[in-house]
C-alpha positions as CSV (number, residue, x, y, z in Angstrom):
1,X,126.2,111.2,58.4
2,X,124.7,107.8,57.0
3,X,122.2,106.8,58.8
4,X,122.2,102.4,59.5
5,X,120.5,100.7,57.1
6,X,117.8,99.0,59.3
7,X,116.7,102.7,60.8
8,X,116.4,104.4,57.3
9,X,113.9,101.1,56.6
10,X,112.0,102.1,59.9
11,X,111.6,105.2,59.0
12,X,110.6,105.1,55.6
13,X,108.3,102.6,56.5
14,X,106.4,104.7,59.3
15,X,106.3,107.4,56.9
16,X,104.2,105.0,53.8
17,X,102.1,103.7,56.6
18,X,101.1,107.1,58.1
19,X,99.2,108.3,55.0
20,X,97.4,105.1,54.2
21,X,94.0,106.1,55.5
22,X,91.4,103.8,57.0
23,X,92.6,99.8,56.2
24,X,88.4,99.3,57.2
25,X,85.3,101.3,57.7
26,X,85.4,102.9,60.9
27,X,83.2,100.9,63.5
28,X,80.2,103.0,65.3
29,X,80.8,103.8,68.8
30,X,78.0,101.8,71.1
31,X,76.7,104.9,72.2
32,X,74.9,105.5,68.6
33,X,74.1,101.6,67.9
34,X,70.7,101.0,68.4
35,X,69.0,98.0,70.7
36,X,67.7,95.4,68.8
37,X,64.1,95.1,68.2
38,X,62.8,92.1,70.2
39,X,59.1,91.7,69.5
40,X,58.8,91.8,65.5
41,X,55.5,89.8,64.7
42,X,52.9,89.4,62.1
43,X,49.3,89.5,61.2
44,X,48.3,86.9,58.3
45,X,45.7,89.1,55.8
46,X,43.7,87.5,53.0
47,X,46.4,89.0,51.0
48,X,49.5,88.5,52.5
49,X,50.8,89.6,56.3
50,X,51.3,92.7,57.9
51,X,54.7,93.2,59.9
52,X,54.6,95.3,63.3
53,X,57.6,96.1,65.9
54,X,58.6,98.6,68.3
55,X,60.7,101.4,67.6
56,X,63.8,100.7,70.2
57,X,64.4,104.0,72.1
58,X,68.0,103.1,73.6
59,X,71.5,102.3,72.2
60,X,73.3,99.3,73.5
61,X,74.6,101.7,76.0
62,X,71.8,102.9,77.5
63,X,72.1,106.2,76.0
64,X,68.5,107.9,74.9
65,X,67.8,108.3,71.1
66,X,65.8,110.7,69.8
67,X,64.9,109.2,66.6
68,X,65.2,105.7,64.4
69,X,66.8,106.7,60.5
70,X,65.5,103.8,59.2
71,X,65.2,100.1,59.7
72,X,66.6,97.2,57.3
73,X,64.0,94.9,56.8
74,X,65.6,91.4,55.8
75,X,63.1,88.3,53.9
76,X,63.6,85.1,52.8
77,X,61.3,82.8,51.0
78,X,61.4,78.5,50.7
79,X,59.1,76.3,48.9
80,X,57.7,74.4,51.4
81,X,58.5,71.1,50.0
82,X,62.1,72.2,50.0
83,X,62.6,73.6,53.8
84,X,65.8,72.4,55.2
85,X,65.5,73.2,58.9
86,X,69.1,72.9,59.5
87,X,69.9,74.6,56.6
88,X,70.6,78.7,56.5
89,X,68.1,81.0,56.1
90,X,68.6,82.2,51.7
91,X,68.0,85.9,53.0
92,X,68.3,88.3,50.0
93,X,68.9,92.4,49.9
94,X,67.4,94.4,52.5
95,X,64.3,96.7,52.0
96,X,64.9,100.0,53.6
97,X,61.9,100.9,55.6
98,X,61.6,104.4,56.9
99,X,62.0,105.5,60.6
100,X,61.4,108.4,62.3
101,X,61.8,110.6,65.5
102,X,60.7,109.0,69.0
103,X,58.3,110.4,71.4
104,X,59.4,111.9,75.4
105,X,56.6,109.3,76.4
106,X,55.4,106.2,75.6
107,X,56.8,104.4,72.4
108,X,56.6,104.4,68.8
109,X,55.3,101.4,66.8
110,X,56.2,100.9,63.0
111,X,54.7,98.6,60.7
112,X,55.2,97.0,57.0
113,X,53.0,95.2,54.7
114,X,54.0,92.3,52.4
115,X,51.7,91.2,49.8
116,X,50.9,89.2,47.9
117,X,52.6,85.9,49.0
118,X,53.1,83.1,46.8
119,X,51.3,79.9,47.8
120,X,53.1,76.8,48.9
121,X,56.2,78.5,50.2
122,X,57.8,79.5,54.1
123,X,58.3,83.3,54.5
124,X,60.8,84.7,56.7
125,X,61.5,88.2,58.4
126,X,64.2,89.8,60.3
127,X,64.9,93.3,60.7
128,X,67.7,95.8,62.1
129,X,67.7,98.9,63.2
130,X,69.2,102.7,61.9
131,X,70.0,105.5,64.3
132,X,72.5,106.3,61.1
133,X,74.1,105.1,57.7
134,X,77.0,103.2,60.0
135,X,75.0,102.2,63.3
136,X,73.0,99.7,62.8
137,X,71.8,97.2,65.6
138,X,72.1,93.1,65.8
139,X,69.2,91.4,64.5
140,X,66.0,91.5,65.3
141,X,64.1,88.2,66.7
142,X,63.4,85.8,63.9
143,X,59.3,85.2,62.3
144,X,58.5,82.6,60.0
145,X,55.0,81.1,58.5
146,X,53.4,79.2,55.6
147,X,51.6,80.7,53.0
148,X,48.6,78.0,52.0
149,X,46.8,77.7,48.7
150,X,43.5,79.2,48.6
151,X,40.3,77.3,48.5
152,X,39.0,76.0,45.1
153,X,36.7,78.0,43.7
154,X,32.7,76.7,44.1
155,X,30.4,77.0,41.3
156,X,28.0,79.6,40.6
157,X,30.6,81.6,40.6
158,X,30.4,82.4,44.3
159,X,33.6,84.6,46.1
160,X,36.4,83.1,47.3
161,X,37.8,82.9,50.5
162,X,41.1,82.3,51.1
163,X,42.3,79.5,53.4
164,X,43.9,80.8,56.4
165,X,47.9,80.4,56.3
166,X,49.5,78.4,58.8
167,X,51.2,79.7,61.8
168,X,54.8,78.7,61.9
169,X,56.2,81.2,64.3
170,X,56.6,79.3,68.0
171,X,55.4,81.1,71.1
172,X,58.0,83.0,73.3
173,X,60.7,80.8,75.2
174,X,60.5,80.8,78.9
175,X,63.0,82.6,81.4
176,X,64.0,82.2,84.6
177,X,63.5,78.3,85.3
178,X,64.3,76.7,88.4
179,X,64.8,73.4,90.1
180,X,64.4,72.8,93.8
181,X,64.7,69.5,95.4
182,X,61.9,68.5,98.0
183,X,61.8,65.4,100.2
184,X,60.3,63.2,97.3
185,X,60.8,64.9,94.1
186,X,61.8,67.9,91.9
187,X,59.7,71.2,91.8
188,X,60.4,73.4,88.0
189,X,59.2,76.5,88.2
190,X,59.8,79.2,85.6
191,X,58.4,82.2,83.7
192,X,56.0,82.1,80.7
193,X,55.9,84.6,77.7
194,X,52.9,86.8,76.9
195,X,52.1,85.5,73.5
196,X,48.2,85.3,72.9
197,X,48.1,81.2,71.8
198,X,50.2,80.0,74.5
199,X,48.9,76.1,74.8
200,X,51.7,74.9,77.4
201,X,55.2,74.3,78.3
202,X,57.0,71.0,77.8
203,X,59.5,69.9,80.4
204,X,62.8,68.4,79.5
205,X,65.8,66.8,81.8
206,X,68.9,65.6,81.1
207,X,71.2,63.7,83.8
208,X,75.0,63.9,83.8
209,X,76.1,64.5,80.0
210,X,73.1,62.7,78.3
211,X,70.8,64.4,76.2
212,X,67.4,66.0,77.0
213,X,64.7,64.1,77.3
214,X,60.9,65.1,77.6
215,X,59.5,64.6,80.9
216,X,55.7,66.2,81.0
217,X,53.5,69.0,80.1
218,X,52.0,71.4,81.6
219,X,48.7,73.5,80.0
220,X,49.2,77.1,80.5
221,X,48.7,79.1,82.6
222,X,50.1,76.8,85.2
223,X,54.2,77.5,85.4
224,X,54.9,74.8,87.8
225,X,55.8,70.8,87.2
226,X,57.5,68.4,89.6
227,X,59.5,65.4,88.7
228,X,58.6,62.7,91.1
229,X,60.8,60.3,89.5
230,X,64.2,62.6,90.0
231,X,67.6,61.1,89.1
232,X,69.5,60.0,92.6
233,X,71.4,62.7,94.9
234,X,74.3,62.8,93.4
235,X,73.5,62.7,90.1
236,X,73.9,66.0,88.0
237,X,70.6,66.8,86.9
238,X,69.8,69.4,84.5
239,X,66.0,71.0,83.7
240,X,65.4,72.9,80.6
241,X,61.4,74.2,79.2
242,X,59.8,74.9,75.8
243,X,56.6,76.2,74.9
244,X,53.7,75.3,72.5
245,X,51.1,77.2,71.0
246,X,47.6,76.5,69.8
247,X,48.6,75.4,66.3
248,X,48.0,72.4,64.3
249,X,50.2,70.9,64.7
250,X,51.7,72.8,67.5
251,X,54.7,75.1,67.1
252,X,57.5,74.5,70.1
253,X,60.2,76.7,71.1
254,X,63.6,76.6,71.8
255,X,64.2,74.8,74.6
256,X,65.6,77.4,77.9
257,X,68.6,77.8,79.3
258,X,69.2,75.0,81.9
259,X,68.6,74.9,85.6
260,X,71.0,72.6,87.5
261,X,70.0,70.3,90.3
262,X,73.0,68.8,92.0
């Protein structure tokens, strides 16, 4: 018995499908992906910079790991009279940098040295994480600085010292901020990172669907600031806060999320 047409098409079509294979690569279940790292900084050397991070020893699950394959260790370089800060970051191929297996206690640190640098020009790093060839983590948090030129060289054919780069990478962005009306004004309170340069926090409101606008400072270690010129009740009033370091000029955050004051 003939079979109708459009059920000999089904069929022959389920059984060309069935054989294809994978259309992608399979994706890695999150109990093998690896948490981002989130404290990669640097150390500026007469020569160049030294990376350092911690080795994350969870997935995005929560599950333990025992060991890091490998990390992924992205860099970009811009001449600084080029920088675009709205423009993307020209990262090129990774460098694979080894891993290792974690310890029952404590953590493990790993480190990465780039030298040298080439004067004149903004370096950046980002890296990700390996538990195995097909789980790999998100990236990293974000470093940047300027290499400087180093000093002329004095006569008498004295040694040179190089001139210390500049610090481009801004301190930690606060957390937790909160407004709280009083009878006369606005109390912000919010958290501050740990970084070692902290200078301050700048405070920023915006009213209603206006823009940010800065407001004060406040020298670390302090964490509190109070508007006492607060928009009317009524008005939909919005805090946000950056911080600064002790660079020169100084190096600012990201503005926090937002704390609303209706």
């Amino acid at each position: 018995m003939k079979l109708p047409l459009l059920l000999r098409i089904s069929v022959l079509s389920g059984l060309l499908l069935g054989g294809c294979g994978y259309k992608t690569l399979p994706v890695a279940p999150s109990a093998m992906i690896p948490r981002s790292v989130t404290n990669l900084s640097h150390e500026l050397t007469g020569n160049g910079a030294v990376l350092r991070w911690t080795f994350p020893d969870r997935t995005v699950s929560g599950e333990k790991l025992a060991e890091i394959d490998s990390f992924q260790l992205y860099r970009a370089e811009v001449p600084a009279d080029a920088y675009c800060e709205t423009c993307p970051v020209p990262f090129g191929a990774p460098v694979s940098v080894a891993g290792g297996s974690l310890p029952n206690k404590g953590s493990r640190q790993g480190s990465y040295e780039e030298s040298p640098l080439r004067p004149g020009y903004i370096y950046f790093f980002k890296l990700r994480s390996r538990s195995s060839w097909l789980s790999e983590s998100e990236d990293s948090n974000l470093i940047s600085f300027r290499w400087e030129k180093p000093s002329a060289a004095p006569k008498h054919n004295a040694a040179v010292s190089p001139a210390a780069p500049a610090d481009r990478t801004p301190p930690q962005v606060p957390s937790n901020v909160t407004a709280a009306r009083t009878a006369s004004a606005v109390k912000i309170f919010w958290d501050a990172g740990a970084d070692n340069d902290l200078a301050g926090h700048k405070v920023y409101r915006r009213v209603d669907e206006g823009k940010p606008e800065l407001i004060g400072e406040v020298k670390a270690p302090y964490n509190l600031f109070e508007d006492k010129n607060p928009p009317p009740k009524g008005a939909k009033a919005f805090y946000s806060v950056s911080s600064f370091d002790q660079s020169s000029p100084p190096n600012e955050s990201q503005k926090s999320a937002e704390a609303n004051l209706r």
